[in-house]
C-alpha positions as CSV (number, residue, x, y, z in Angstrom):
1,X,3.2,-8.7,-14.4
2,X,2.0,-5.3,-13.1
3,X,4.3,-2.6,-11.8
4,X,3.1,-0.6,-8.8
5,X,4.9,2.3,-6.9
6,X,5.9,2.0,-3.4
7,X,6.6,6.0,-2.6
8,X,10.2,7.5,-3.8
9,X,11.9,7.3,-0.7
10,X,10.4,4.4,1.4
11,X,9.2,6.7,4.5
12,X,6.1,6.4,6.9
13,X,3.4,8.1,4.7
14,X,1.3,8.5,7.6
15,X,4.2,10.7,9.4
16,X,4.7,13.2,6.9
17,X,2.4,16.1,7.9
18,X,3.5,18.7,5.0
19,X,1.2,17.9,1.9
20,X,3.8,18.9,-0.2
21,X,6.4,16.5,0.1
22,X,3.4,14.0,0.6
23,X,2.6,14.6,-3.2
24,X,6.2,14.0,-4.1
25,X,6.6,11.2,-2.4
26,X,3.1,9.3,-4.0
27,X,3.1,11.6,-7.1
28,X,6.1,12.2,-8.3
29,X,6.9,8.4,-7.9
30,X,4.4,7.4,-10.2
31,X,5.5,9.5,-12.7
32,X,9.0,8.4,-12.7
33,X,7.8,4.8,-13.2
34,X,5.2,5.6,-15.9
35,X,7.9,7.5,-18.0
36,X,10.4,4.7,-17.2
37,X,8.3,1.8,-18.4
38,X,5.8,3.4,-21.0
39,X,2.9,2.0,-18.7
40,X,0.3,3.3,-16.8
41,X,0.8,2.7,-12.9
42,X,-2.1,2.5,-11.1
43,X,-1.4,0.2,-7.9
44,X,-0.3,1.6,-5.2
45,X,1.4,-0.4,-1.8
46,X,2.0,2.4,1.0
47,X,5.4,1.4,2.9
48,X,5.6,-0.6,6.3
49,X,1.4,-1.1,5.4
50,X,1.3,2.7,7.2
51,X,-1.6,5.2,6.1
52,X,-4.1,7.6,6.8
53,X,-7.0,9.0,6.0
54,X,-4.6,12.1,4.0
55,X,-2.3,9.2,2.6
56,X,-5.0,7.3,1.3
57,X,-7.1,10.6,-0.3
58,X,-3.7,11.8,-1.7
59,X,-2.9,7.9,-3.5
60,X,-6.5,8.8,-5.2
61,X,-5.9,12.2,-6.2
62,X,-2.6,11.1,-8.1
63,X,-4.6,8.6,-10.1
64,X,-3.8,5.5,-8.7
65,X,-6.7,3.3,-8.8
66,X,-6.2,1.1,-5.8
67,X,-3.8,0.9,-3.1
68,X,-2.6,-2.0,-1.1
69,X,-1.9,-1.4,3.2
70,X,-0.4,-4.5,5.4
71,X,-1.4,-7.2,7.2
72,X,-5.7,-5.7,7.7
73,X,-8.0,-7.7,9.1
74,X,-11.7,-8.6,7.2
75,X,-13.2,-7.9,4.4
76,X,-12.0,-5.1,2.5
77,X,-14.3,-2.7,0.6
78,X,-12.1,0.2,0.3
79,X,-10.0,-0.1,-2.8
80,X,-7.5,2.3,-1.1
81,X,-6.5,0.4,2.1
82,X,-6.6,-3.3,-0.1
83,X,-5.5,-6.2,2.6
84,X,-1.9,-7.9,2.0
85,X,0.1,-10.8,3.0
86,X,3.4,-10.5,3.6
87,X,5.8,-12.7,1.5
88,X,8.7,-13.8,3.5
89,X,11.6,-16.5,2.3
90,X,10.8,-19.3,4.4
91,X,7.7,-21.4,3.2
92,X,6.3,-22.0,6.7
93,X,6.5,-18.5,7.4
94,X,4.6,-18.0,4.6
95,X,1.8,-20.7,5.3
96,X,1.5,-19.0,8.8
97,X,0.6,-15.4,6.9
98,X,-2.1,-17.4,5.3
99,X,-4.0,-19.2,8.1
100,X,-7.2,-18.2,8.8
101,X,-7.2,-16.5,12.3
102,X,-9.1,-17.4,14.8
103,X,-12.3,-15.5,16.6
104,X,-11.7,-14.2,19.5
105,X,-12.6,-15.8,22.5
106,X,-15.7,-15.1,24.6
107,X,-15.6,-16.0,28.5
C-alpha cells in the first residue's frame, strides 16, 4: 500500500493565490505524513482534481514525484496532472467511471 497526501486542509489548490499558505498546504502536509509513518511520500492527489500551472510546479518543488488530478481526458504524459477514476460505493457507478467514452460526433 502507498500513502499519498491530499493537502492539510482539503481546499481548492487552484484558489489559493498567496504562495505561502500554498506551500503549507502541499509542503507541510507531506512532512507531517513522512514523520508520522517513517516513509517517504511522494504521490500526490490535489483535492476536488483542482490545479494549476502554480499547484502543479509547487507539488514538484516539495518533492513529490507525481501527482494525481480528477477525472482528465487522454493520454497523460505529465506525471503532475496523472488521470483518476473516481471510486464511488455503488459497483455500477463505478463500471460507468470506467467506460470508454465515446468520440465526439461529427455532422
Amino acid at each position: 500500500m502507498k500513502i499519498g497526501s491530499h493537502s492539510r486542509s482539503h481546499l481548492y489548490l487552484d484558489k489559493i493565490n498567496d504562495t505561502s499558505i500554498l506551500w503549507d498546504q502541499i509542503y507541510t502536509s507531506k512532512q507531517i505524513l513522512e514523520r508520522q509513518l517513517g516513509v517517504a511520500v511522494d504521490e500526490f492527489a490535489y483535492p476536488y482534481g483542482s490545479y494549476n500551472a502554480v499547484t502543479a510546479s509547487t507539488v514538484k518543488l516539495a518533492g513529490y514525484k507525481t501527482a494525481r488530478a480528477c477525472c482528465v481526458d487522454g493520454v497523460q504524459s505529465d506525471a503532475y496532472a496523472l488521470r483518476a477514476v473516481m471510486a464511488p460505493n455503488e459497483l455500477s457507478k463505478f463500471e460507468r467511471y470506467l467506460a470508454p467514452r465515446s468520440a465526439p460526433r461529427r455532422n
